[in-house]
C-alpha atoms as a printed R data frame, in Angstrom:
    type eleno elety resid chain resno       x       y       z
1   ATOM     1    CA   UNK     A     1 -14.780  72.788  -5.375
2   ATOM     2    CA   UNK     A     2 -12.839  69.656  -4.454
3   ATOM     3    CA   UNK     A     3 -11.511  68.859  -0.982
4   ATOM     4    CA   UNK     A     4  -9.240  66.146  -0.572
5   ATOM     5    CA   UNK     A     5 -10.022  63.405   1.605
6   ATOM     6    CA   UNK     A     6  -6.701  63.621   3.620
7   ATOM     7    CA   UNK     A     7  -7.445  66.178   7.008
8   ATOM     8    CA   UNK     A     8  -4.385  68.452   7.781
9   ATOM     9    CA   UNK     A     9  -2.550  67.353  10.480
10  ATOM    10    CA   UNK     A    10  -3.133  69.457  13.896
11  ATOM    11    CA   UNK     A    11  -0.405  71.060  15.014
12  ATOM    12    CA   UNK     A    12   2.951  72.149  12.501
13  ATOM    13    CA   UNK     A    13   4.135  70.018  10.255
14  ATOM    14    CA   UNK     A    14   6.886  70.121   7.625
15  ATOM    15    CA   UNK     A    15   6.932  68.806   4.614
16  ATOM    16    CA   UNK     A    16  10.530  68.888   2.573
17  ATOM    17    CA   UNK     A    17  13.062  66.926   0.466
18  ATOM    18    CA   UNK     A    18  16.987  67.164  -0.122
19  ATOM    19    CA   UNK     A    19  16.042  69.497  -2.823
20  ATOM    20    CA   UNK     A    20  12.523  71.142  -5.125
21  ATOM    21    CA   UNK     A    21  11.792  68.112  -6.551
22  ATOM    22    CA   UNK     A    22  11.771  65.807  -3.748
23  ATOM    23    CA   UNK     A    23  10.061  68.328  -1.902
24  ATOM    24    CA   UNK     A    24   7.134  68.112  -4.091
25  ATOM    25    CA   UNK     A    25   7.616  64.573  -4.135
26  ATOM    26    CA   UNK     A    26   6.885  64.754  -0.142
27  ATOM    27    CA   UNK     A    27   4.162  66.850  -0.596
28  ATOM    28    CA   UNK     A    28   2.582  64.669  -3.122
29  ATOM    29    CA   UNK     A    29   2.830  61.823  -0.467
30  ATOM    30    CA   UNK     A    30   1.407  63.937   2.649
31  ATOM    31    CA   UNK     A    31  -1.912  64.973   0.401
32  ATOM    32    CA   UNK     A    32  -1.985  61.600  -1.887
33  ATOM    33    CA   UNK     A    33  -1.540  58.591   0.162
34  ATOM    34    CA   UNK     A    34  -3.753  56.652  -2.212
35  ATOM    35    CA   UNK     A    35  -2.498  57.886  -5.129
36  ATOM    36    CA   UNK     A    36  -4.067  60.012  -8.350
37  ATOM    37    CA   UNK     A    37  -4.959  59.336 -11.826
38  ATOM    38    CA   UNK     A    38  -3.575  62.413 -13.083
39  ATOM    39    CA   UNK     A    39  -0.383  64.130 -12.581
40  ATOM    40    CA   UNK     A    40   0.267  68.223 -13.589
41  ATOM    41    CA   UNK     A    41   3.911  68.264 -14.220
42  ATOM    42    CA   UNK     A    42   6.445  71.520 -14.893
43  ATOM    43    CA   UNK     A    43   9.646  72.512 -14.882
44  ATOM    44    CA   UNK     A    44  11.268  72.923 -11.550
45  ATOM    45    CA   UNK     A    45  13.794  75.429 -13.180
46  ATOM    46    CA   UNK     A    46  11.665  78.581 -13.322
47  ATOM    47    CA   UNK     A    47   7.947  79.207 -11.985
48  ATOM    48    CA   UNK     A    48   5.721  80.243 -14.603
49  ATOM    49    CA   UNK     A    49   4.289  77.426 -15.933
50  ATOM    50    CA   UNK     A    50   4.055  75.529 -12.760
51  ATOM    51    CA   UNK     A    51   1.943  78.702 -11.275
52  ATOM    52    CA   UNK     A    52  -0.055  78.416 -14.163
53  ATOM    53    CA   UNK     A    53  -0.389  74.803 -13.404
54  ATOM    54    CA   UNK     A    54  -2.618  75.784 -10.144
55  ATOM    55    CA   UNK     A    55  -5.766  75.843 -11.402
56  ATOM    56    CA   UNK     A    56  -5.531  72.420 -13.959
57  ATOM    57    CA   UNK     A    57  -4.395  70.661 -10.799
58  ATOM    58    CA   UNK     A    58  -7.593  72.010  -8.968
59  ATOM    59    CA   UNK     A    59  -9.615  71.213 -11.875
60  ATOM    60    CA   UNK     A    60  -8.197  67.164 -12.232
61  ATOM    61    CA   UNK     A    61  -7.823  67.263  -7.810
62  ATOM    62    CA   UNK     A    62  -4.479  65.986  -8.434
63  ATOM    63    CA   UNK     A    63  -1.057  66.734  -7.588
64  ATOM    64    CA   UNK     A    64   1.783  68.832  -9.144
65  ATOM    65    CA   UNK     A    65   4.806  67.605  -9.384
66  ATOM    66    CA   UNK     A    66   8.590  69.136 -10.802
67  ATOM    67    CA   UNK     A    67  10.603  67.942 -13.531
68  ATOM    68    CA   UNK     A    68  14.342  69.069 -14.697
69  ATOM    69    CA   UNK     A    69  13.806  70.351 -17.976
70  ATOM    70    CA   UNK     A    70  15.661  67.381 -19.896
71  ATOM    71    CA   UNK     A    71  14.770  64.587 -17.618
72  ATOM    72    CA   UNK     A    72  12.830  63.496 -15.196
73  ATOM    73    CA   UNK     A    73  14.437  62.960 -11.225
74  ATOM    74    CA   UNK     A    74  14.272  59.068 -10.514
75  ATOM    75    CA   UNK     A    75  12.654  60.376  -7.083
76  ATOM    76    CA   UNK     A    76   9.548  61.796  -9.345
77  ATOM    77    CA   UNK     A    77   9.564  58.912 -11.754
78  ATOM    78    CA   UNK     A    78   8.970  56.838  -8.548
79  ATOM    79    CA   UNK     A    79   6.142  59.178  -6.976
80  ATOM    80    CA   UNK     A    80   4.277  58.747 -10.505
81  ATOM    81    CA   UNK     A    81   4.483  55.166 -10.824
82  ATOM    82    CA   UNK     A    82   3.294  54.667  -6.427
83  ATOM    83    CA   UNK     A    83   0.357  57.817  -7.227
84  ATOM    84    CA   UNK     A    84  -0.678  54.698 -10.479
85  ATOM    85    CA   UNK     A    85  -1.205  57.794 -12.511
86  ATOM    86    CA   UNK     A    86  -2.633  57.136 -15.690
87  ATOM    87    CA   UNK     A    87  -2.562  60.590 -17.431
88  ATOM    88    CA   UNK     A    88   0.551  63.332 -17.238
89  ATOM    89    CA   UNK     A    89  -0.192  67.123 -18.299
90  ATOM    90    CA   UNK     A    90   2.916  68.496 -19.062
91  ATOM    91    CA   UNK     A    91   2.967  72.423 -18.490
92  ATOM    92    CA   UNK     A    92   5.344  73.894 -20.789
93  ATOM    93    CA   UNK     A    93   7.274  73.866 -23.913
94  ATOM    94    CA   UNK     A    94   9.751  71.734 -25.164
95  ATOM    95    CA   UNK     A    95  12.512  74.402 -23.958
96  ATOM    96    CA   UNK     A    96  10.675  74.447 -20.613
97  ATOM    97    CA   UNK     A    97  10.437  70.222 -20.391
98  ATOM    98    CA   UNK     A    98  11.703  67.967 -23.101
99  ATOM    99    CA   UNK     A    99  10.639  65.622 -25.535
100 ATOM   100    CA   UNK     A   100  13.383  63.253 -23.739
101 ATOM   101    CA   UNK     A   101  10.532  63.455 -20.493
102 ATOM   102    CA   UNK     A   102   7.774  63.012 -22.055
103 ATOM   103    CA   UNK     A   103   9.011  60.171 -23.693
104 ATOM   104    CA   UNK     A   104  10.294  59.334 -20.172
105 ATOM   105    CA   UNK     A   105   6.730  59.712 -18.723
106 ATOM   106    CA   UNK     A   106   4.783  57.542 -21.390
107 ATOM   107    CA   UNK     A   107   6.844  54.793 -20.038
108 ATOM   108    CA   UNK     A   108   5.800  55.279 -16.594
109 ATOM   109    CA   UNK     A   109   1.989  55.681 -17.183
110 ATOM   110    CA   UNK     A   110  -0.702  53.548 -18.808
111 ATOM   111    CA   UNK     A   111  -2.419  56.235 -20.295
112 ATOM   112    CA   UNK     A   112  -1.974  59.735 -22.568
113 ATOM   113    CA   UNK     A   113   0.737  62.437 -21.984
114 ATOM   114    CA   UNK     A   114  -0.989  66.257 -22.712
115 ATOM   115    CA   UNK     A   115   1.126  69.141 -23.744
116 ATOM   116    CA   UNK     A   116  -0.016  72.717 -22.599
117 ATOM   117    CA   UNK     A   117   1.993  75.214 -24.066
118 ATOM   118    CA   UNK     A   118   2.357  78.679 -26.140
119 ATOM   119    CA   UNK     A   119   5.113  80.559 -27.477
120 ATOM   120    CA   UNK     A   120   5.690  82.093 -24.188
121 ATOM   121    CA   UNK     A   121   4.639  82.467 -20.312
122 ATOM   122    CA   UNK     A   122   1.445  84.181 -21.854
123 ATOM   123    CA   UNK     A   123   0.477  81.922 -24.091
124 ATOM   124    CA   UNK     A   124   1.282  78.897 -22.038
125 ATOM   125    CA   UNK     A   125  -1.058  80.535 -19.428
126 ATOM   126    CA   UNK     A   126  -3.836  80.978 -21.809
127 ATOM   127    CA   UNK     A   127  -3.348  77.264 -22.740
128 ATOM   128    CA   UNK     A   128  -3.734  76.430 -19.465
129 ATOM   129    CA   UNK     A   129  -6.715  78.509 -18.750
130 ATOM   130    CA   UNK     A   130  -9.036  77.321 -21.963
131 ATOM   131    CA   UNK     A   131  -8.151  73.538 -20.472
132 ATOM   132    CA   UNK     A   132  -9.106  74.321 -16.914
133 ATOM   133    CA   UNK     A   133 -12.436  76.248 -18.423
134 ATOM   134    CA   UNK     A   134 -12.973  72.721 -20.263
135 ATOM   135    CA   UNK     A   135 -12.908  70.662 -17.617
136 ATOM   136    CA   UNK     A   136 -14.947  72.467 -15.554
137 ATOM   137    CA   UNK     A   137 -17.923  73.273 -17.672
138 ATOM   138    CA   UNK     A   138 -20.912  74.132 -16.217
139 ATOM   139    CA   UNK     A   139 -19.190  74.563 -12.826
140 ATOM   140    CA   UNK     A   140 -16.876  76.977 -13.735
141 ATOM   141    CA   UNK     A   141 -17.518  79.624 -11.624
142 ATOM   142    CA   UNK     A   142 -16.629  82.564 -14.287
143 ATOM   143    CA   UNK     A   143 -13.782  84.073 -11.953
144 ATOM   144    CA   UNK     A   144  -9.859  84.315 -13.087
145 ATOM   145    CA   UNK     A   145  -6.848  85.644 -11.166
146 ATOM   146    CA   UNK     A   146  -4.829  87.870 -13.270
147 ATOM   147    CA   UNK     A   147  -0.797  88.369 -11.936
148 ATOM   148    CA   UNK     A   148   2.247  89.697 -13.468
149 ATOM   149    CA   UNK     A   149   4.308  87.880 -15.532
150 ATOM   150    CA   UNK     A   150   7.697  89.763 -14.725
151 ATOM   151    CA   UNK     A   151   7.737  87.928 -10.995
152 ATOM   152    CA   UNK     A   152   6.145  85.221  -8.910
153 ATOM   153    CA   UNK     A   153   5.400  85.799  -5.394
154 ATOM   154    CA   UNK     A   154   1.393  87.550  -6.333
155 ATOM   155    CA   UNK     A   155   1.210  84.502  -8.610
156 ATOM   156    CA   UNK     A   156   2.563  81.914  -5.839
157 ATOM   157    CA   UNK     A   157   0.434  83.375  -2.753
158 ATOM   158    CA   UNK     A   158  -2.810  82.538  -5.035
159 ATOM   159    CA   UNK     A   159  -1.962  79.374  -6.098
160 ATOM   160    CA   UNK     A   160  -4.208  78.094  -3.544
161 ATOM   161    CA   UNK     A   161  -7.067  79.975  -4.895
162 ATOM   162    CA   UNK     A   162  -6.472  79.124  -8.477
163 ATOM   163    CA   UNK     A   163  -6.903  75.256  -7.019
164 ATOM   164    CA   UNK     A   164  -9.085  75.614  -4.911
165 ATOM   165    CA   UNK     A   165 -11.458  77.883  -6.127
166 ATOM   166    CA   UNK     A   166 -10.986  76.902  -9.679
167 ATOM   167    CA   UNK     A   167 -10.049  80.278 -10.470
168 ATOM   168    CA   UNK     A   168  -7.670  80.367 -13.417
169 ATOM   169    CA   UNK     A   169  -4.259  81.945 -12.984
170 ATOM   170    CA   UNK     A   170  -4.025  84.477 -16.133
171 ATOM   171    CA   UNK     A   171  -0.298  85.896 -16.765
172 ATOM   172    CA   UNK     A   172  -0.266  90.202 -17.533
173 ATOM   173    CA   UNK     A   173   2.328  91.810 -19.126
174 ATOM   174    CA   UNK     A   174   2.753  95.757 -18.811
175 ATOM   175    CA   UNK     A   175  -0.058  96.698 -20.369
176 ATOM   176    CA   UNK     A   176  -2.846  93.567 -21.471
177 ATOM   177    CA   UNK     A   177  -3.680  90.169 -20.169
178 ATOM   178    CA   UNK     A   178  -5.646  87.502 -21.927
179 ATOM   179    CA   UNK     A   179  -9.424  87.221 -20.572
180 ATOM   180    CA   UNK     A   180 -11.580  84.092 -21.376
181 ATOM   181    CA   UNK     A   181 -14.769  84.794 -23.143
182 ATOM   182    CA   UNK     A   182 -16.115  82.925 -19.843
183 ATOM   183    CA   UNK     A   183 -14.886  84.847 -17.644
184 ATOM   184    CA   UNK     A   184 -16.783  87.450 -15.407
185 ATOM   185    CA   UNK     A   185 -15.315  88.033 -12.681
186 ATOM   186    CA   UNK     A   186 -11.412  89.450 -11.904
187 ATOM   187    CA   UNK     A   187  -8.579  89.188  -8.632
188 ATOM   188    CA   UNK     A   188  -6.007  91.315  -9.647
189 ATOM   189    CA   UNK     A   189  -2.700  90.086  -7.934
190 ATOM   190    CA   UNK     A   190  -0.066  92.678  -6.684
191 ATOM   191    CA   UNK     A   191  -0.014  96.350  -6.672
192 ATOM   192    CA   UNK     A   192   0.524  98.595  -9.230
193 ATOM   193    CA   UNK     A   193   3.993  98.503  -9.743
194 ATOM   194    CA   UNK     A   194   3.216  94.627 -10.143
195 ATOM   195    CA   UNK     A   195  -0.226  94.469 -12.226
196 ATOM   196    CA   UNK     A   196  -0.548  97.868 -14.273
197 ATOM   197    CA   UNK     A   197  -2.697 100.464 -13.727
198 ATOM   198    CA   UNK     A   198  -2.976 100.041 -17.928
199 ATOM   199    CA   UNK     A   199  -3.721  96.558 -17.451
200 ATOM   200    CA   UNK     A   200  -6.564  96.749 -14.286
201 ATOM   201    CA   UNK     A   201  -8.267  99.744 -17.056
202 ATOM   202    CA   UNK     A   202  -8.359  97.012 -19.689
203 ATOM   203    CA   UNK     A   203  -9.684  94.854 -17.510
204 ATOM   204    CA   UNK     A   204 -11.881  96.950 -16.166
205 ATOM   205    CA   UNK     A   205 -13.090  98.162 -19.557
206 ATOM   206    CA   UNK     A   206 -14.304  94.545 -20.326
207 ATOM   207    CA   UNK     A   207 -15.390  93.101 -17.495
208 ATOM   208    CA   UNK     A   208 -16.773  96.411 -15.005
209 ATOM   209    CA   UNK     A   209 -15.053  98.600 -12.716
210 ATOM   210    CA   UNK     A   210 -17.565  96.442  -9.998
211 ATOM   211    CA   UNK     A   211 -16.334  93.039 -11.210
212 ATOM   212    CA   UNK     A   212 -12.648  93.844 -10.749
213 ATOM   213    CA   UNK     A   213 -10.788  93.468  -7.504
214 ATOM   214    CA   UNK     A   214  -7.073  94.147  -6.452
215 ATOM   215    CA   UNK     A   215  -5.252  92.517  -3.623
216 ATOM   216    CA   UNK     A   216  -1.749  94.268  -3.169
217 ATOM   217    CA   UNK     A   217   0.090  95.448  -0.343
218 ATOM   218    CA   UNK     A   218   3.275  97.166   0.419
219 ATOM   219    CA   UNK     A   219   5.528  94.027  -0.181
220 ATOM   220    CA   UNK     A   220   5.010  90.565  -1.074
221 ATOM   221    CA   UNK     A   221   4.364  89.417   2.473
222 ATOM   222    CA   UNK     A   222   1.862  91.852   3.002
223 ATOM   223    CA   UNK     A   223   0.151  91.011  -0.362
224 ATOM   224    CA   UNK     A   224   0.229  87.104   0.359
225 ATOM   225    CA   UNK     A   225  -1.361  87.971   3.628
226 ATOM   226    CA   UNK     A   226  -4.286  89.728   1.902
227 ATOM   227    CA   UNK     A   227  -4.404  86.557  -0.981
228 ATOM   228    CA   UNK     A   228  -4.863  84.480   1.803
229 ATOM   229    CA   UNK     A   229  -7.674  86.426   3.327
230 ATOM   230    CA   UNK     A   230  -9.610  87.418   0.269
231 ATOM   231    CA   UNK     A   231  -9.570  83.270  -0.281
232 ATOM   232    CA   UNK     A   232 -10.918  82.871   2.816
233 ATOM   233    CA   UNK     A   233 -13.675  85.145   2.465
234 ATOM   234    CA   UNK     A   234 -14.207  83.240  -0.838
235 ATOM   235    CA   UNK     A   235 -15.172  79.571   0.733
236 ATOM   236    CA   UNK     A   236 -11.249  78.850   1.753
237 ATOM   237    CA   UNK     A   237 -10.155  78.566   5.119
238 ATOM   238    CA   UNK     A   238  -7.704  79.220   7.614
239 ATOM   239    CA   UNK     A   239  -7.324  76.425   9.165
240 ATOM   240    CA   UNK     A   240  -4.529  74.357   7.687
241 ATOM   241    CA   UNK     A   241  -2.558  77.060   6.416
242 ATOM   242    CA   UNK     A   242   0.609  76.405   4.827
243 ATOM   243    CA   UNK     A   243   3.576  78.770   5.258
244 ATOM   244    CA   UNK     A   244   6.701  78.783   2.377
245 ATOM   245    CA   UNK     A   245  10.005  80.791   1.739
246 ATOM   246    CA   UNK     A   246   8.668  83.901  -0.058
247 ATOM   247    CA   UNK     A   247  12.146  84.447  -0.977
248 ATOM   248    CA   UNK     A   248  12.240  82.038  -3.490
249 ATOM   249    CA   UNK     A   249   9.694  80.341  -5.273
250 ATOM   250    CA   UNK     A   250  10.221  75.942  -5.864
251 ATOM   251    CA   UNK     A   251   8.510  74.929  -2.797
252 ATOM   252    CA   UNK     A   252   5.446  76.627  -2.974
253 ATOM   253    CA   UNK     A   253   5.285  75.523  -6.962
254 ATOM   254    CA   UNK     A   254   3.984  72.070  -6.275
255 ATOM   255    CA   UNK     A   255   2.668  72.994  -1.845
256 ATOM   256    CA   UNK     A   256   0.473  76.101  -3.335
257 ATOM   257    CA   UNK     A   257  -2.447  73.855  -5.451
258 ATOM   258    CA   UNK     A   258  -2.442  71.345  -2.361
259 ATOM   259    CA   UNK     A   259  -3.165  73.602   0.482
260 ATOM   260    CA   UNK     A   260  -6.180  75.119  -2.302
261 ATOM   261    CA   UNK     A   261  -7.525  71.027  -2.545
262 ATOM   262    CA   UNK     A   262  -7.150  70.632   1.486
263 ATOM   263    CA   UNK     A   263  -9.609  73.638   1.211
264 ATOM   264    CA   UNK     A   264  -6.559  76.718   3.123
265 ATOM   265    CA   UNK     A   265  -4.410  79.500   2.109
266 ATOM   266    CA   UNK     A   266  -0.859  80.065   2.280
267 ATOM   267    CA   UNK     A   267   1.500  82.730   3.570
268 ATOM   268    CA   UNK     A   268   5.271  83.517   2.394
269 ATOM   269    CA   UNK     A   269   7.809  84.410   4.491
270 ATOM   270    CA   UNK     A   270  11.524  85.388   4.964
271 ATOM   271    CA   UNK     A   271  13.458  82.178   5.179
272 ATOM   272    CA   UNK     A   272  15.154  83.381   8.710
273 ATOM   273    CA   UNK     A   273  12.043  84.465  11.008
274 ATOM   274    CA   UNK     A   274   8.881  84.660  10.800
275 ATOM   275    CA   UNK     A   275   7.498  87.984   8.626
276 ATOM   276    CA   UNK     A   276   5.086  90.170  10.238
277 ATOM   277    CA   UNK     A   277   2.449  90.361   7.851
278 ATOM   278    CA   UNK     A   278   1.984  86.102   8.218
279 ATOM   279    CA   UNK     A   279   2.624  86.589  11.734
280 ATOM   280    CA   UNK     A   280  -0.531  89.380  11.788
281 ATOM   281    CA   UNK     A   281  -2.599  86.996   9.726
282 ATOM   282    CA   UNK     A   282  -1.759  84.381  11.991
């Protein structure tokens, strides 16, 4: 587990930009005054690569940041070259984010630019998950999160679990998921109508009924609030907690793997007031 230095602000804070990727460029700038070697970067366009992205940014304690997919925002060029960031993974195919950025982004770094991608949300995420596994060895701690790959909100409340707890964010169709040979240990993401019953049997058949464990409640606010809690009871804590739209999903892309490395959870809400599941956990 890696904490960053930076305490959380008492009291409420908001961090936000004129649109998703200056937002994550203010949230890069809250939790990384001093800057990072290593940037995660993904399109800003759709979420699942950047949900994917979690976990690598836990494992490398650095920021993710958003990119359009055929160049990168002048705002981000300018966060990577103040973080100094030597080395870019890129999250994502070339129909997700360019060739055109990452020639962009090995002008703006002294070091290598890493590609992570399959031939589709699954495979990216099983990309993804053999590098995080890597970098963690030994201190992998043998436990995945397995959501849907048909939506994002499951997938977005445990971002900060996939960072913080180095827990690997594993993408399920309708009926099978990719599992690491490493892996022991399963958080199932959603309810039913979100993660199979077909796919929590697989699952189940490979790792034991006792090793799997499903966090889903009637709606997505109700389901973040139960992420959040389970995380908790896993080493995170409340304190800290960051709250995002649960309506849609940019802002949490690049807030969800920071509030993991500053050690708390995060709740979604409705955009307009305050949704009574965060309020509850609150």
């Amino acid at each position: 587990m890696v904490g960053l230095e930076s305490p959380v602000s008492p009291g409420g804070d908001r961090l936000s930009g004129d649109n998703r990727y200056n937002t994550a460029v203010a949230i890069s700038e809250q939790a990384f005054p001093f800057g990072a070697d290593t940037v995660v970067l993904a399109t800003g366009a759709d979420w699942p690569d950047a949900l994917c992205a979690s976990a690598l940014a836990g494992a490398v304690a650095d920021p993710v940041l958003l990119t359009a997919p055929n160049a990168v925002p002048d705002e981000v060029a300018a966060e990577v070259e103040r973080l100094g960031a030597k080395y870019v993974y890129i999250v994502g195919g070339t129909s997700a984010v360019s060739g055109a950025v990452e020639d962009e982004l090995y002008n703006l770094v002294d070091g290598y630019v890493f590609r992570l991608a399959g031939a589709d949300r699954y495979a990216t995420s099983r990309a993804v998950a053999a590098r995080v596994i890597d970098i963690l060895g030994d201190t992998y701690s043998d436990a995945a999160l397995v959501a849907t790959g048909a939506n994002y909100p499951d997938a977005l409340a445990g971002a900060p679990l996939a960072a913080g707890l180095d827990w690997p964010v594993l993408l399920a169709s309708t009926d099978s998921v990719y599992l690491p040979v490493d892996t022991t240990d399963v958080m199932i993401l959603g309810g039913t109508s979100a993660v199979t019953p077909a796919v929590q049997a697989y699952v189940e058949g490979k790792l034991g009924v006792d090793n799997v464990d499903r966090q889903g409640g009637a709606n997505r606010y109700e389901t973040a609030a139960l992420i959040a809690q389970a995380g908790v009871d896993a080493g995170l804590l409340w304190d800290g907690v960051g709250i995002a739209s649960g309506a849609s999903f940019p802002d949490a892309l690049a807030g969800g793997p920071v509030a993991g490395l500053q050690r708390t959870v995060m709740l979604l809400t409705t955009p307009d007031a305050l949704n009574a599941h965060a309020e509850a956990a609150l």
